[in-house]
N, C-alpha and C positions, 0 to 999 in steps of 0.2 A: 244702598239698602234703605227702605222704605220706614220710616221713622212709626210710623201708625199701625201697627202691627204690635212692636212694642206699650204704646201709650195704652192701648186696650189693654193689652195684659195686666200694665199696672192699674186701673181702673178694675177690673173685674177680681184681681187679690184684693183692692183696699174693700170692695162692696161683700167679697167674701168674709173678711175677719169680722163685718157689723151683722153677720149673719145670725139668726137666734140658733142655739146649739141645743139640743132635744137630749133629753132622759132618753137610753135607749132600757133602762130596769138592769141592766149587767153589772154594773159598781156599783159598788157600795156593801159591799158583802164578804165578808171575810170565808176564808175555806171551810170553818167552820159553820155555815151558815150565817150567822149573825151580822149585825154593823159594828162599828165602831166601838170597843167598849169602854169609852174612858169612862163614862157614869161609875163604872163597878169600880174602880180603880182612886177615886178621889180620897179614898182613904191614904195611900201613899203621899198626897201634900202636906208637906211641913217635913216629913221623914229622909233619912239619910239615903243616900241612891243605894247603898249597900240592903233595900229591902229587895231591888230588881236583882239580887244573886238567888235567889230563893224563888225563884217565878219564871215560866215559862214565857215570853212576851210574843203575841201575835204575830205575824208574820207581817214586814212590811212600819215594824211600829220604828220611831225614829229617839233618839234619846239625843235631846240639846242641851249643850255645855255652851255657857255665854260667847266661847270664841268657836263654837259650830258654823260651820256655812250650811245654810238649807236653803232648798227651791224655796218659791213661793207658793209653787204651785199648791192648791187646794183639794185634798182628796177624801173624801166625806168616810172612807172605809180604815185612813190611817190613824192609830193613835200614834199623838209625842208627848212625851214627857220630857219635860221644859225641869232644867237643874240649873240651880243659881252658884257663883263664885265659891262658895262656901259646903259645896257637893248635897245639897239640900232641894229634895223635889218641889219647883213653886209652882205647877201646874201639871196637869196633863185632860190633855183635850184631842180632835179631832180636827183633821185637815193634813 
C-alpha cells in the first residue's frame, strides 16, 4: 500500500487547522436577540448564588463551582458565572 497518499493527508489536516476561520454573523446571539449579557448581571458579584433562584438565566449560561470541569472552548454568546468555595459569585462573564 503506497505510503504517499497518506503523508498528503496528514499535510493538508496540519495546513487546514492554521487556516484563518471567518465570522460567518450567526453566533453570537442569544434567542432573544441580544449577546452576551454578563454587563447587566455584574451586580450579582460578591453575592450568594442563592440570588440565581430568583432569575431566569439564559439559555446555554454555565454556573462554575471551583471543582466544575468546563470546555475551554470560547463562545462569545455564553454567559458563566464563576462561584468560589464559599458559594459566593466571583465573576460572571462571557465565553
Amino acid at each position: 500500500m503506497p505510503r504517499f497518499p497518506v503523508a498528503c493527508l496528514g499535510v493538508f489536516v496540519a495546513l487546514g487547522a492554521c487556516a484563518e476561520l471567518q465570522n460567518t454573523g450567526t453566533g453570537g446571539t442569544l434567542a432573544g436577540g441580544g449577546t452576551c449579557p454578563a454587563d447587566q448581571h455584574q451586580d450579582w458579584v460578591g453575592k450568594r448564588i442563592d440570588v440565581l433562584n430568583d432569575v431566569e438565566l439564559p439559555q446555554g449560561t454555565r454556573v462554575l463551582f471551583p471543582t466544575t470541569p468546563a470546555t475551554m472552548d470560547h463562545r462569545e454568546d455564553r454567559m458563566n458565572v464563576i462561584v468560589d468555595k464559599s458559594d459566593r459569585i466571583t465573576r460572571v462573564d462571557c465565553g
